[in-house]
C-alpha positions in Angstrom: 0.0 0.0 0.0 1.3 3.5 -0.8 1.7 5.8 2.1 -0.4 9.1 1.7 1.8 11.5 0.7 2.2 14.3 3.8 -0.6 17.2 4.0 0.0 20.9 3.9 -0.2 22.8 7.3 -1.6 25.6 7.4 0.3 28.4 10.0 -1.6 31.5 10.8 0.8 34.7 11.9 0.9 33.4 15.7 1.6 30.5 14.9 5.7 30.8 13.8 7.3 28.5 16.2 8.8 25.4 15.6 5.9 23.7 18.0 3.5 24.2 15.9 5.0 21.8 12.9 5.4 19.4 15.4 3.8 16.2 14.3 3.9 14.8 17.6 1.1 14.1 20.0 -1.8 15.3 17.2 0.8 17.8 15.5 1.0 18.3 11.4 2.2 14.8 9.3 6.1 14.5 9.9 7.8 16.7 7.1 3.9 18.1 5.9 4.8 21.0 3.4 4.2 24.7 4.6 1.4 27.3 3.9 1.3 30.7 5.0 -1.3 33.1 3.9 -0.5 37.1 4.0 -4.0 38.6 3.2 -4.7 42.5 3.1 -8.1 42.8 3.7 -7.1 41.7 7.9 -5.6 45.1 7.4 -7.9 46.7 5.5 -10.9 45.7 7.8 -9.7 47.7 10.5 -7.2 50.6 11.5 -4.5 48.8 13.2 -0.9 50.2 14.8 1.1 51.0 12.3 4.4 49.1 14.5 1.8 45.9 15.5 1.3 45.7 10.8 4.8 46.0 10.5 5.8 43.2 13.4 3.5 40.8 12.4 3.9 40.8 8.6 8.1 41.0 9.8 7.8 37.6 11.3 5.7 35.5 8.7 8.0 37.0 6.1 11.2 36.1 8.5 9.4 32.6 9.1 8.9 32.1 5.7 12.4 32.7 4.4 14.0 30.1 7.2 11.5 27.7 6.0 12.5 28.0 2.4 11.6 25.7 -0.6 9.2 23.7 2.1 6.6 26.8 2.5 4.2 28.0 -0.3 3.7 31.6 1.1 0.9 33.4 -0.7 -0.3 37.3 -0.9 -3.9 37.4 -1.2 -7.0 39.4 -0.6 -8.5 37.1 1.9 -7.4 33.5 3.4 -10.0 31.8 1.9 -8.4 32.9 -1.9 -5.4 32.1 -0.4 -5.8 28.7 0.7 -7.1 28.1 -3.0 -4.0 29.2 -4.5 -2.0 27.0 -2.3 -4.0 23.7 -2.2 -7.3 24.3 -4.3 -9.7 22.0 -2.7 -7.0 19.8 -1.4 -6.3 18.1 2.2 -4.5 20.7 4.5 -4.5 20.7 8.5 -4.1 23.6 10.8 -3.7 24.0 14.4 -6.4 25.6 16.0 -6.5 29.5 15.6 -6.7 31.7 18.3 -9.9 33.5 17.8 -13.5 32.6 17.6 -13.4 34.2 14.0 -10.5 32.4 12.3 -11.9 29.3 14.2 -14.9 29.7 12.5 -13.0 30.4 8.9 -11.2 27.2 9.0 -14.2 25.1 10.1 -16.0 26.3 7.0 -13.4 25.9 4.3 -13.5 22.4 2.5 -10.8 20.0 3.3 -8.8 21.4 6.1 -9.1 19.4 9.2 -8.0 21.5 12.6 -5.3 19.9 14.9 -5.5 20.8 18.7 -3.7 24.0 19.9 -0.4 25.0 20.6 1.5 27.1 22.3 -0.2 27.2 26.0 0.7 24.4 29.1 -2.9 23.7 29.6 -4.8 21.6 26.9 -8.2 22.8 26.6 -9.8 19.0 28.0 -7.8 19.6 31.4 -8.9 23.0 32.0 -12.3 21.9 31.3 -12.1 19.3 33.9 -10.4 21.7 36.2 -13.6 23.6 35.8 -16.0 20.9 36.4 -14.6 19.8 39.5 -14.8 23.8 40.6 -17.5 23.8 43.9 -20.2 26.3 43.0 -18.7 26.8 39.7 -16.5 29.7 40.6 -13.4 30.7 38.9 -10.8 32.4 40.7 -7.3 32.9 39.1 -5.6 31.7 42.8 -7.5 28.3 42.2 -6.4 28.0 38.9 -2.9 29.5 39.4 -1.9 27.0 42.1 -3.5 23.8 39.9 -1.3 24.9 37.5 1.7 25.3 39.7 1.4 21.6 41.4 0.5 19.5 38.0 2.9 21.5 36.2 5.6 21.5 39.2 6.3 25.3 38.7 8.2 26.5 42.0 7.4 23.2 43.8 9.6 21.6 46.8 7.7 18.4 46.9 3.8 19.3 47.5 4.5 22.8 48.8 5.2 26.3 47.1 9.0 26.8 46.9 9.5 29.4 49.9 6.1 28.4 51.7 3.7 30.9 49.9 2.0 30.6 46.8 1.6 34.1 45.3 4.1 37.1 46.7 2.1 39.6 45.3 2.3 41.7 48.2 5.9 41.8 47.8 5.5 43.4 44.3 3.8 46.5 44.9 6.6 48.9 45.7 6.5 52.0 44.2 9.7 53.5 42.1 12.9 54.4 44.2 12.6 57.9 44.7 15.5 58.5 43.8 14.8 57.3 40.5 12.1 59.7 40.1 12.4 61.7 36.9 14.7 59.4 35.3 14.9 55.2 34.7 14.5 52.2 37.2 18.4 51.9 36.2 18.1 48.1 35.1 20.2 47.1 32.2 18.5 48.3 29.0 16.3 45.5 27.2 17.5 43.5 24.5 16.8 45.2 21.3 16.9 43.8 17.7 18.5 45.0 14.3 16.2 45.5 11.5 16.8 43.6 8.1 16.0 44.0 4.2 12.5 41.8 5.7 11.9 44.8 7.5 12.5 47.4 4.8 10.2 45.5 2.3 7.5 45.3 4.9 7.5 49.1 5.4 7.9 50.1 1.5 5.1 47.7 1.2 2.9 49.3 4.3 3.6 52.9 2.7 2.6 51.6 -0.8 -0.5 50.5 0.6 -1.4 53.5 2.4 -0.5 55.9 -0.2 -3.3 53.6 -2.7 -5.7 53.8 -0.2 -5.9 50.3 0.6 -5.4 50.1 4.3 -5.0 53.3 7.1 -3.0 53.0 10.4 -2.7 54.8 13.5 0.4 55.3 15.6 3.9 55.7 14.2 6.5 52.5 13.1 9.6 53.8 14.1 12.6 51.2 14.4 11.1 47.5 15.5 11.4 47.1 19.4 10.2 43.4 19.3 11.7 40.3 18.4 10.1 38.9 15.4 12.0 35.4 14.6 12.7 32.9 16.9 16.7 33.3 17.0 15.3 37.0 18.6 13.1 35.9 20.8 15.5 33.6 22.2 18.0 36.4 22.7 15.5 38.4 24.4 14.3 35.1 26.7 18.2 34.9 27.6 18.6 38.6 28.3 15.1 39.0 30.3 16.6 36.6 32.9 20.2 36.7 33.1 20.2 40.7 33.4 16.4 42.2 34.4 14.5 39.4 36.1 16.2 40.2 39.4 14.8 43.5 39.6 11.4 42.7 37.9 9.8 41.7 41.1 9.6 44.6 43.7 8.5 47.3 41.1 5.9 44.8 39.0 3.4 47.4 39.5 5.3 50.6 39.5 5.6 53.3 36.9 8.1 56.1 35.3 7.3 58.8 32.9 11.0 58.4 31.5 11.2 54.5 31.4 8.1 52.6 30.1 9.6 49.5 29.9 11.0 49.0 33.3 11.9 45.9 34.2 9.0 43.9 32.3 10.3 41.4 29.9 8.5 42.7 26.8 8.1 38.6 26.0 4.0 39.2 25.6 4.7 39.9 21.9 6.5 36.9 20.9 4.6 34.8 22.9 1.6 35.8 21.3 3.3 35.2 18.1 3.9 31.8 19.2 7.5 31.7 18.1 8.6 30.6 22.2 7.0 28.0 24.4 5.7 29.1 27.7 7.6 26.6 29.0 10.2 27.9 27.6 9.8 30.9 29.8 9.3 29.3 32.6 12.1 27.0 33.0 14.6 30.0 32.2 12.9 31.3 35.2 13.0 28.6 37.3 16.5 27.9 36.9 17.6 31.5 37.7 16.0 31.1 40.9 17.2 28.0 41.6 20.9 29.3 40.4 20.4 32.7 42.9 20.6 34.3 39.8 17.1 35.9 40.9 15.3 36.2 44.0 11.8 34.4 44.6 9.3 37.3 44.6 10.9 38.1 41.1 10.9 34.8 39.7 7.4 33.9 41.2 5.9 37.7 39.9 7.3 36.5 36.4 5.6 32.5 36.6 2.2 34.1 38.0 1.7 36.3 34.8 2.7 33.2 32.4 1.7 30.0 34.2 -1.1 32.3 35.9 -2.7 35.4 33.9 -1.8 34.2 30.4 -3.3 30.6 30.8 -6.1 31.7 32.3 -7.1 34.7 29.7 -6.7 32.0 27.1 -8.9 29.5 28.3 -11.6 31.9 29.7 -11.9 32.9 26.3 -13.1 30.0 25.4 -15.4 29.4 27.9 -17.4 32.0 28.2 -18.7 31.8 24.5 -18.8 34.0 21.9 -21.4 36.1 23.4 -18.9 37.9 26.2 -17.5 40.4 24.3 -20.8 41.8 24.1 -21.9 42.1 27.5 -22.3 45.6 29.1 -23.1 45.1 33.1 -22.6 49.2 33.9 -24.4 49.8 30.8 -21.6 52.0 29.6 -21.9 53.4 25.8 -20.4 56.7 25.6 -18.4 56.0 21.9 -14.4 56.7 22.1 -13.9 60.1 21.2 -11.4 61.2 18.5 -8.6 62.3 20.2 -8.6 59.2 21.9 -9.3 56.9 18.6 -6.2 58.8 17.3 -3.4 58.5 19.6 -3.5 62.4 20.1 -1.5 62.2 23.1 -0.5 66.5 22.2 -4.2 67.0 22.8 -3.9 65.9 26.7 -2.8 67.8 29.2 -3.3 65.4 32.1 0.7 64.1 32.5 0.0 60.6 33.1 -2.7 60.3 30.5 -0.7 62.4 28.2 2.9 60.0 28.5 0.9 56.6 28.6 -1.0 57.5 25.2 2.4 58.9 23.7 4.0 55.5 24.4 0.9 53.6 22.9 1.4 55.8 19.9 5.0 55.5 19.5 5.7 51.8 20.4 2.0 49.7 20.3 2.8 49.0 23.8 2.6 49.8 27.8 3.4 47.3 30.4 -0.1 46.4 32.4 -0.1 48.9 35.0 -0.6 51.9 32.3 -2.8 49.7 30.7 -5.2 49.0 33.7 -4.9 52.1 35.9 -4.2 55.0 33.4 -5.9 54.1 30.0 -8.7 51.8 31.5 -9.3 53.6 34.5 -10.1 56.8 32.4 -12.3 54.9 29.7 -14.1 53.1 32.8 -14.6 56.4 34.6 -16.0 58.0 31.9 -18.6 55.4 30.8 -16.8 54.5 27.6 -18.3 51.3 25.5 -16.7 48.1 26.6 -16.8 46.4 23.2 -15.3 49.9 21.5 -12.3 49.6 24.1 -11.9 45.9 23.4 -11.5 46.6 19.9 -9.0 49.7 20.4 -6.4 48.0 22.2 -6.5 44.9 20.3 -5.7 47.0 17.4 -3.3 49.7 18.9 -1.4 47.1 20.8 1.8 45.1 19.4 0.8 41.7 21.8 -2.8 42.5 21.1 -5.2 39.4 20.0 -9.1 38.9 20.2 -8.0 36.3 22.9 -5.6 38.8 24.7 -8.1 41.7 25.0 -11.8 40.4 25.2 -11.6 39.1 29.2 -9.0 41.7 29.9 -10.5 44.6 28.4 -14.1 43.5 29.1 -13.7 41.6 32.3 -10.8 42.9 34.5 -10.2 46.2 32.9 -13.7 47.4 32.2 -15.9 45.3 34.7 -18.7 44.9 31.4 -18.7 40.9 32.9 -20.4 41.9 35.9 -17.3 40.3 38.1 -16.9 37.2 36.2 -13.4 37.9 35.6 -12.8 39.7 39.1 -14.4 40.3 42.1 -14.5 44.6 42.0 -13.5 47.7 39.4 -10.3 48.4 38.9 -10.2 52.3 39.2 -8.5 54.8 41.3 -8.2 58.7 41.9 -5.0 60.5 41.0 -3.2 59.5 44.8 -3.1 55.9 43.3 -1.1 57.3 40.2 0.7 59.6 42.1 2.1 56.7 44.7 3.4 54.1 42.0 4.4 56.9 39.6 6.3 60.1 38.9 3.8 61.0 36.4 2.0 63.1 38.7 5.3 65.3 38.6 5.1 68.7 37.1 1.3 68.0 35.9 -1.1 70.7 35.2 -3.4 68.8 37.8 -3.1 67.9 41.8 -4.3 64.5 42.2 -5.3 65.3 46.0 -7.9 68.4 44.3 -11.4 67.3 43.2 -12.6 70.7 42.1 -11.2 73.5 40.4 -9.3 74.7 37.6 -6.7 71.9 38.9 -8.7 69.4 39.9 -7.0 65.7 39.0 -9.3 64.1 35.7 -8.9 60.4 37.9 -10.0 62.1 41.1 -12.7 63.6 39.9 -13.9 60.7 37.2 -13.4 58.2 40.4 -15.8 59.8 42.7 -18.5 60.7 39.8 -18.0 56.7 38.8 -18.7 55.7 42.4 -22.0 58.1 42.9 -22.9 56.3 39.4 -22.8 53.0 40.0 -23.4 53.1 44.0 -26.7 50.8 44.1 -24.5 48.6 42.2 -21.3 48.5 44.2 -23.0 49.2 47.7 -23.0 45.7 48.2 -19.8 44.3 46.8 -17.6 43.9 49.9 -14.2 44.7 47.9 -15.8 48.3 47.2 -18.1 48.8 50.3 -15.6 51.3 52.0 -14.9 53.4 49.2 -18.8 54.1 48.2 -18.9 54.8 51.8 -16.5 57.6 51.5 -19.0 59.4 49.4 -20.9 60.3 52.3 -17.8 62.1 53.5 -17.4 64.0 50.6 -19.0 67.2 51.3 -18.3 69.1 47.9 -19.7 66.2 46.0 -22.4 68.0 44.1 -19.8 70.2 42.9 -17.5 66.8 42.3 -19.8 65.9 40.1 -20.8 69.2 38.5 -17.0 69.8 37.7 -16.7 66.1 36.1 -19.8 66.5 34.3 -18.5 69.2 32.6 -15.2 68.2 31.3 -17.2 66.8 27.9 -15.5 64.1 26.1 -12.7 66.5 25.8 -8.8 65.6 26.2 -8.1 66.3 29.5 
């Protein structure tokens, strides 16, 4: 009998590590040729970052040329005309996609059989399990974090948590050195790559395209900042914890007008492009600790948001089904206003708004503190839609995905879920900013005023979303002291008069 020749695979754009031509345990068939679609109208659909267009079409392009004579990469319209280029109506398998959307593309196309996922610890089966067995059927990330830890043997002596405690948290709350205020954390710099002639097609292509009038960006693509093949990403893995992971812990949370980056590991992007493992990750993590290369609250920060946040994003969305990105609990619909829609950082005077908006623009990214507590924290304050948001920083953001954004955005950052995702808001008033930050610093506003001509946009926007939603969070025990606190306010009338008259305005 003659054996049936191997059958195309199919890799989407986050899909550009060597796991996912693995043909083992349900991969691809051993040595299956290559297809890789590139098809404008994803771009043309919507107005993405200018730097997230260029990264991503960078590493397919850079993935396609180390795969050489084995891949057929096509340029298309749409995948579907693609696909028909590559294989007509032939065989070809694919590892699930990412998002409900491309899930449902592939499932409809003739002859292309989906292979299970790659590229997270958890396989969809055991997280369902995990949630059967769940008493009451609630999901809290510590549950799930700790599962994760013991059948995965993450920062394990035997049965216990290496140390004694599971989550150190509390350790990593410290707000920047104040001596470092006004300047950097003073961690070695990042690793950084060096762009290629891949790079300078992709951008002579991108400015061909918007000079036609096919597609239109926002923000700026200034030199890449991310790695974008997996020789990078590697380098960057290697650097992360060898030089910055010791320091990553104690400031997690903190922020500096003059260094964005910190000490995070900027890894989220070439994770989400699939070309490293988790695992990966994690064991460079765990052996630093174990090396004393890195202390515990560092190493156990960096495991929480991988083994932790990131697998538990993923497979939430998935479970909640297809109808959570629309839901709405606060009833929030104000639509995104220009300024905001545009990156127009210029417009803003408010500093920390102002600097977190300017590094969106000029980079696609902000670690998650700017992107809970200063962008989300204004949209939520303001009664912004949900779904709008959802869609703006999966668009403006370089690790941005449907999966990424939809229980971030909706759940934790905008609380649309009604506290499926988390048990309370996340919001603040300018003293919040102000602690973990030097962005207060030299501002235009005083984060400790509520009225006035200098009266902080956060502090103001926090007190007018409590007296809002009071009924609502009166009787959520993580927020039952701070509603209180509006029955101390006496000047809340005019709290509320000064907020309501801000507009949709930059602030």
């Amino acid at each position: 009998m003659t054996p049936r020749p191997p059958r195309p695979h199919w890799l989407f754009g986050d899909q550009l590590g060597p796991h996912f031509l693995d043909p083992a345990d349900g991969g691809p068939d051993p040595g299956a040729p290559v297809v890789m679609i590139e098809a404008r109208s994803v771009l043309a659909r919507r107005r993405f970052h200018r730097a997230k267009a260029h990264l991503v079409l960078s590493a397919m392009r850079h993935r396609a040329a180390e795969l050489g004579d084995r891949v057929h990469y096509v340029r298309a319209e749409t995948y579907a005309e693609g696909l028909r280029k590559a294989v007509g109506r032939g065989p070809v398998t694919v590892c699930r996609p990412t998002s409900r959307a491309a899930l449902g593309l592939v499932t409809a196309l003739d002859g292309v059989e989906v292979l299970p996922d790659r590229g997270f610890l958890v396989p969809a089966a055991d997280f369902t399990a995990w949630v059967d067995g769940r008493e009451g059927g609630r999901l809290r990330l510590e549950d799930f974090y700790r599962w994760v830890r013991r059948s995965h043997d993450l920062l394990m002596d035997g049965d216990q948590p290496v140390g004694g405690r599971w989550n150190l948290d509390h350790d990593n709350r410290e707000p920047p050195p104040r001596d470092r205020r006004g300047g950097t954390l003073g961690v070695p710099e990042p690793w950084q790559p060096s762009e290629d002639a891949v790079d300078d097609e992709v951008r002579h292509d991108l400015d061909r395209w918007e000079r036609d009038g096919a597609v239109r960006f926002v923000g700026r693509d200034g030199p890449r900042r991310f790695a974008a093949t997996r020789r990078e990403a590697l380098a960057a893995l290697r650097r992360f914890t060898t030089r910055r992971l010791p320091e990553f812990g104690r400031h997690e949370d903190a922020m500096l007008a003059g260094d964005p980056v910190m000490s995070h590991s900027l890894l989220s992007v070439p994770l989400n492009l699939g070309l490293i493992h988790p695992a990966e990750c994690l064991e460079r993590a765990e052996r630093a600790l174990r090396s004393g290369q890195a202390p515990l609250n560092s190493v156990e920060g960096f495991v929480r948001q991988i083994a932790g946040w990131r697998e538990y994003v993923w497979h939430l969305y998935w479970h909640f089904g297809p109808d959570y990105r629309h839901r709405n609990a606060l009833h929030h619909r104000t639509p995104l206003p220009d300024w905001f829609l545009d990156l127009d950082a210029d417009a803003v005077r408010a500093r920390c708004l102002a600097t977190v908006l300017a590094q969106v623009r000029d980079t696609g990214w902000t670690h998650h503190i700017p992107r809970l507590m200063v962008l989300g924290s204004h949209a939520l304050q303001r009664g912004w839609d949900p779904e709008a948001l959802t869609d703006w920083f999966h668009r403006c953001f370089v690790d941005g995905y449907d999966w990424v954004m939809a229980p971030n955005v909706t759940g934790m950052s905008q609380f649309a879920d009604g506290g499926l995702m988390t048990t309370k808001p996340y919001t603040s008033g300018g003293a919040y900013i102000h602690r973990m930050s030097d962005l207060c610093d030299g501002c235009v506003y005083r984060p400790a005023e509520r009225t006035g001509e200098r009266a902080c946009p956060y502090t103001t926007g926090y007190w007018s979303f409590l007296h809002r939603h009071r009924a609502r969070l009166a009787s959520n025990h993580r927020m039952t002291r701070a509603v209180q606190g509006l029955d101390r306010l006496g000047d809340l009338p005019d709290v509320l008069a000064h907020e309501a008259g801000r507009g949709d305005g930059p602030p």
